[in-house]
N, C-alpha and C positions, 0 to 999 in steps of 0.2 A: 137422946139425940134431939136437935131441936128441928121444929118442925118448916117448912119452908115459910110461914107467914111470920116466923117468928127471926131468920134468917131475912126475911126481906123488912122489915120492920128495920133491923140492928144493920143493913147496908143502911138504909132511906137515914135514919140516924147518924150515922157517921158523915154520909154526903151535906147534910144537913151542916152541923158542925164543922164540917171543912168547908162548905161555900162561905160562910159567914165568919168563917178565923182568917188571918193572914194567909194560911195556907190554900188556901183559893188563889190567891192572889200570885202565891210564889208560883204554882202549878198553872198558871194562863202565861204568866214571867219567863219561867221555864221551856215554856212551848213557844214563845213567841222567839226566846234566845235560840233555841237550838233549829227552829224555821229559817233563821238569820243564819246559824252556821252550816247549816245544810248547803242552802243556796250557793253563800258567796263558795264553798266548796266544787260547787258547779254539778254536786249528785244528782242522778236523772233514775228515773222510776225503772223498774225491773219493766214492764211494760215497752218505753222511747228504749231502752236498752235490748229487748228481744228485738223488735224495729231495727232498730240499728243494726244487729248481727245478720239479719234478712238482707238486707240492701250490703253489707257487704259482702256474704256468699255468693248475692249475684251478681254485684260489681267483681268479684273473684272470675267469677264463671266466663261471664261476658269478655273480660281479659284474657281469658285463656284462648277462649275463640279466637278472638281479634289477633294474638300468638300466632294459633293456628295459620290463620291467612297472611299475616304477614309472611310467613314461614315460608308454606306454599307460592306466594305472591315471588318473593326472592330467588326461589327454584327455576318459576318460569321466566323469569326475567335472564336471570342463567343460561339454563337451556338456550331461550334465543339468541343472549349474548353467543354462545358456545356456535349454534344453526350458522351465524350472520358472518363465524368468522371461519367456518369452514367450506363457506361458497368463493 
């Protein structure tokens, strides 16, 4: 089995060789192309995406209230209509 200095030697080697080959080159290429199709994609981090579900659970929520009262609000509005026309 090879021992880890002899494992980190044979990575440092290979990085080595790849910085200084084209393939350096393709690999910053690579990353800079698919940073380009992410974006114009318009994908947003797991992170602005949990954010986002927050604000709408309680944009949810706050709606449902504001339901609520209109509900309620309509009833008494009723009612008095109903009071105003049995005087």
């Amino acid at each position: 089995m090879l021992s880890a200095e002899k494992l980190s030697e044979i990575s440092n080697k290979i990085k080595e060789v790849v910085s200084g080959s084209p393939l350096g080159d393709v690999e910053k290429n690579m990353h800079a192309l698919l940073k380009s199709v992410f974006t114009k994609m318009e994908l947003v981090s797991r992170e602005e995406f949990d954010v986002q579900a927050e604000v709408l659970v309680n944009t949810r929520q706050k709606l449902e209230q504001l339901e609520a009262k209109l509900v309620a609000l309509e009833a008494l509005i009723q009612a008095n209509q109903v009071a105003e026309q049995g005087k």
